[in-house]
C-alpha atoms as a printed R data frame, in Angstrom:
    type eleno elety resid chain resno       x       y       z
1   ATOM     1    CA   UNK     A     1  64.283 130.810 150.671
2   ATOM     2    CA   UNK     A     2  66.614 133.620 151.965
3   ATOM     3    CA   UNK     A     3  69.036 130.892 153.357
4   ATOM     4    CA   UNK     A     4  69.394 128.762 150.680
5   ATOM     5    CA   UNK     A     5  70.331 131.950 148.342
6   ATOM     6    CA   UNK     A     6  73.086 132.054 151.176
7   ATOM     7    CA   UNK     A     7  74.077 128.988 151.037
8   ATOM     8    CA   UNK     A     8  74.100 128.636 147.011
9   ATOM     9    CA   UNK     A     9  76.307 132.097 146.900
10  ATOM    10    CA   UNK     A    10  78.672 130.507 149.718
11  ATOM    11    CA   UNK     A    11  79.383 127.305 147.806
12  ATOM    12    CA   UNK     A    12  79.875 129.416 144.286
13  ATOM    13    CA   UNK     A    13  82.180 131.882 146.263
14  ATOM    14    CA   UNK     A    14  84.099 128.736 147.909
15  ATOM    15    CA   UNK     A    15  84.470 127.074 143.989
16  ATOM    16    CA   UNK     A    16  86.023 130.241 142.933
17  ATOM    17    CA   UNK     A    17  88.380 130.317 145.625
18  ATOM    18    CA   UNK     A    18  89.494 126.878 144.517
19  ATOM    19    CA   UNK     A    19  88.910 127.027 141.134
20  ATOM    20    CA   UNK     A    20  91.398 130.875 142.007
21  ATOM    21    CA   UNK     A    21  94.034 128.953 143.436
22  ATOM    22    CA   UNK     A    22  94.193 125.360 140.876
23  ATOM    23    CA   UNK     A    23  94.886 127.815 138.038
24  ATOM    24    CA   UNK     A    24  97.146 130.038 139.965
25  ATOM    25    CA   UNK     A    25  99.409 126.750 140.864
26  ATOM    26    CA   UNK     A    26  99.082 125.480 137.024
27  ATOM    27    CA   UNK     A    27 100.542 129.311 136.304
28  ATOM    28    CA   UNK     A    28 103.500 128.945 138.604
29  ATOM    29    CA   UNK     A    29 104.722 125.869 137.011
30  ATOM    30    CA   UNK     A    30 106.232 127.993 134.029
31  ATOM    31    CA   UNK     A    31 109.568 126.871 133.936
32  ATOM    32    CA   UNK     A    32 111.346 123.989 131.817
33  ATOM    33    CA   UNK     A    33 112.894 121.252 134.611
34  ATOM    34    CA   UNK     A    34 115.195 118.477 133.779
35  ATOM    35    CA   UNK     A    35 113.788 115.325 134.949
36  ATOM    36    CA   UNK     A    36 116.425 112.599 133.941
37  ATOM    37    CA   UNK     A    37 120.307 112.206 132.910
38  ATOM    38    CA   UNK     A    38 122.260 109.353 131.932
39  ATOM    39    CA   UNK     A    39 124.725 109.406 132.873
40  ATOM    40    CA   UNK     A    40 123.815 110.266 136.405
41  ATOM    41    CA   UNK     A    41 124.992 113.496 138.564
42  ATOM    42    CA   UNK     A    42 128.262 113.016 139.463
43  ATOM    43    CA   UNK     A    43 128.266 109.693 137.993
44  ATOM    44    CA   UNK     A    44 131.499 107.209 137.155
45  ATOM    45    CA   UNK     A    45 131.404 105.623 133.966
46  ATOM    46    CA   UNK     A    46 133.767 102.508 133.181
47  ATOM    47    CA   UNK     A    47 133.515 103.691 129.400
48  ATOM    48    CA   UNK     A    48 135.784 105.636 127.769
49  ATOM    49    CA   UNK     A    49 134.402 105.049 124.533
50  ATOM    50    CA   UNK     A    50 130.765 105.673 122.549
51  ATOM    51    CA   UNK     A    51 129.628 107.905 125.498
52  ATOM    52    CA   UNK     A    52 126.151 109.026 124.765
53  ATOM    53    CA   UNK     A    53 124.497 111.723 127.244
54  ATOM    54    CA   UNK     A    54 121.084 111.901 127.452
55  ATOM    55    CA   UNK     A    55 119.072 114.984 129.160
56  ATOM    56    CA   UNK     A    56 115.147 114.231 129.471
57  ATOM    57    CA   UNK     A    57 112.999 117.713 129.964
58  ATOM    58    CA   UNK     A    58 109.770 117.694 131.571
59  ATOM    59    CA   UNK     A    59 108.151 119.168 128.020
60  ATOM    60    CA   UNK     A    60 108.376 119.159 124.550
61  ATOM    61    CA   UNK     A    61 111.614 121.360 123.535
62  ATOM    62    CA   UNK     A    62 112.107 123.674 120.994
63  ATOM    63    CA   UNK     A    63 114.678 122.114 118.934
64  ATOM    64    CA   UNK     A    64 117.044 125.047 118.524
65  ATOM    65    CA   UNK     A    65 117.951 125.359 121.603
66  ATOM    66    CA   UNK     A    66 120.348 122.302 120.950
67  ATOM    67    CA   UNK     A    67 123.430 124.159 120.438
68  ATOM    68    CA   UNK     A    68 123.282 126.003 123.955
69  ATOM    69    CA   UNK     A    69 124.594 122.292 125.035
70  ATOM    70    CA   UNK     A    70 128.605 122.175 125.599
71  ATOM    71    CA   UNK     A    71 130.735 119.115 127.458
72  ATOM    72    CA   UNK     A    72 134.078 119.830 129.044
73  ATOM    73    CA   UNK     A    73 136.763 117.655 130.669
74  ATOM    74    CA   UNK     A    74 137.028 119.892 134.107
75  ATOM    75    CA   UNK     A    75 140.708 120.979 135.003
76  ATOM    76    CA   UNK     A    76 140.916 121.117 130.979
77  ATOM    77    CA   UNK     A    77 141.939 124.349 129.345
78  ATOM    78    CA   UNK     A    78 143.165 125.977 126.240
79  ATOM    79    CA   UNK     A    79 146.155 128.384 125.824
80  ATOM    80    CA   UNK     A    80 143.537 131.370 126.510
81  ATOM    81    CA   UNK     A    81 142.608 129.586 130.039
82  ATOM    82    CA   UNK     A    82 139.441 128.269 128.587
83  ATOM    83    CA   UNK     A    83 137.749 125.133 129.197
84  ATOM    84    CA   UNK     A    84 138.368 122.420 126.322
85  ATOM    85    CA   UNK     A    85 134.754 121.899 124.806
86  ATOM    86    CA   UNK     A    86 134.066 118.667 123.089
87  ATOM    87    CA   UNK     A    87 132.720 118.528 119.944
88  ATOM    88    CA   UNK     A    88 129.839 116.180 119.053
89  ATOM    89    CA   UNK     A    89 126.835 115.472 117.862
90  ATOM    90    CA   UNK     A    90 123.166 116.843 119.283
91  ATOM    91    CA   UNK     A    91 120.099 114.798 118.426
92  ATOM    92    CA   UNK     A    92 116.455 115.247 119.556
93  ATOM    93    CA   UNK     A    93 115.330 111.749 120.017
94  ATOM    94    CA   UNK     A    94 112.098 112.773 120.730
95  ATOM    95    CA   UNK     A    95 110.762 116.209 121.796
96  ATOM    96    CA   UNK     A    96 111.770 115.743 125.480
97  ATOM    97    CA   UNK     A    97 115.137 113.871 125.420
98  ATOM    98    CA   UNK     A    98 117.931 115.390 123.779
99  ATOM    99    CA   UNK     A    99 121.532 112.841 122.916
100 ATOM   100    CA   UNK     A   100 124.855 114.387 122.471
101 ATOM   101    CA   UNK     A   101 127.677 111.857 121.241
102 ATOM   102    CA   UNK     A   102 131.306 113.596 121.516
103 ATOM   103    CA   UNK     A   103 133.874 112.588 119.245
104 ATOM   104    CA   UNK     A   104 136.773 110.495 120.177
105 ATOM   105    CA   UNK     A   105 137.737 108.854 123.520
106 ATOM   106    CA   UNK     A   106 137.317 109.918 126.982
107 ATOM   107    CA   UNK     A   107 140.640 110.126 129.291
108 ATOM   108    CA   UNK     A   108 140.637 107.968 132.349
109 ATOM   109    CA   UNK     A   109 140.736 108.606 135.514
110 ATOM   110    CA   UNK     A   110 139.142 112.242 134.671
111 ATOM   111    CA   UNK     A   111 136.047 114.517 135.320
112 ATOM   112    CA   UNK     A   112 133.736 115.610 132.587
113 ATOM   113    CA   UNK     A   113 130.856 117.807 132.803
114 ATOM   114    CA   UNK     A   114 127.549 118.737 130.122
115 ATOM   115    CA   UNK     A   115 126.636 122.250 130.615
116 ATOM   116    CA   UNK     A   116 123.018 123.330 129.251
117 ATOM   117    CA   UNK     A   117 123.543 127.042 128.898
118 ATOM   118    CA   UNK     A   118 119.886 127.750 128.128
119 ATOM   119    CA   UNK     A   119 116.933 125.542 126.932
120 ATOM   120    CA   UNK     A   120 113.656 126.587 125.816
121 ATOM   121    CA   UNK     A   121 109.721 124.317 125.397
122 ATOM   122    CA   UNK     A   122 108.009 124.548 122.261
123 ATOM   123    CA   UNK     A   123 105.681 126.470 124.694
124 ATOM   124    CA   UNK     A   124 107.620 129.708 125.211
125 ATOM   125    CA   UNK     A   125 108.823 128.547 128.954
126 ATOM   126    CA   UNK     A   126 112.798 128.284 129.999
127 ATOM   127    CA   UNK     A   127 114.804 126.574 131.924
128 ATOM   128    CA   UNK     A   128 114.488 127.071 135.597
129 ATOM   129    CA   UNK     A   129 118.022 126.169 136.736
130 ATOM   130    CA   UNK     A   130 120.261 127.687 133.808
131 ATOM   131    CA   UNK     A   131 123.095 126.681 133.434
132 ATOM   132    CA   UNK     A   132 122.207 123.139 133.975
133 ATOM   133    CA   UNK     A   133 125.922 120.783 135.136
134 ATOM   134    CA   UNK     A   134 125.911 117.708 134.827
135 ATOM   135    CA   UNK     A   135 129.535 116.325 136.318
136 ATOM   136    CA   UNK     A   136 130.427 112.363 135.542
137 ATOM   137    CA   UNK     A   137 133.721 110.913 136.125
138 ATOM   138    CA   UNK     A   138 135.688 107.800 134.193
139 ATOM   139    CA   UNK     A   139 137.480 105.217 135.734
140 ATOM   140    CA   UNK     A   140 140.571 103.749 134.517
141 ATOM   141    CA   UNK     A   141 139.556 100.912 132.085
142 ATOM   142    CA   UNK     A   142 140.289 101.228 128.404
């Protein structure tokens, strides 16, 4: 009798072990990841018109974050040495994948790049890699 109380108290000790170390792995995974772009990192795009960007998080998003999303043609500056932002339109088009639409045409032959400054999931976690770049390039066609 002695050896099975043992052996029961061995098996219970080994399931909390595990059962320890599943919810210790599900508590790591806190941050927010990006999990698809379109266009792609580093990208060329024949386009130089109707550009949409898409950025697909791993997690439903909190909806405000939206305007911590910028897009810059790289090389680009103002008077003040600042880079010339884009403006645009943001749109949640679900509550993982977030669409920005800038106004007017892209130049050819240039470098562009999305910057998410900060994102956060409708459950309290952030983005793990903030700032988030996203470089693309167009070609020459019109």
């Amino acid at each position: 009798m002695r050896r099975m109380t043992v052996g029961v108290g061995l098996v219970v000790a080994g399931l909390m072990v595990l059962g320890g170390s599943l919810t210790t792995s599900r508590a790591e995974k806190t941050s927010v990841s990006i999990v698809k772009t379109s266009p792609k990192y580093g990208e060329a795009i024949p386009s130089l018109r109707g550009l949409v960007v898409e950025i697909v998080f791993d997690r439903p998003m909190d909806p405000a974050t939206q305007e911590d999303v910028s897009m810059d043609q790289r090389g680009a500056v103002d008077e003040k040495g600042e880079p010339i932002e884009f403006e645009g339109t943001y749109t949640w088009v679900n509550p993982t994948t977030l669409r920005f639409a800038p106004k007017g045409t892209l130049k050819p032959n240039s470098v562009y790049q999305v910057t998410v400054w900060s994102a956060k999931a409708q459950d309290g976690s952030e983005l793990d890699t903030a700032p988030f770049r996203l470089p693309f390039s167009t070609s020459g066609a019109k």
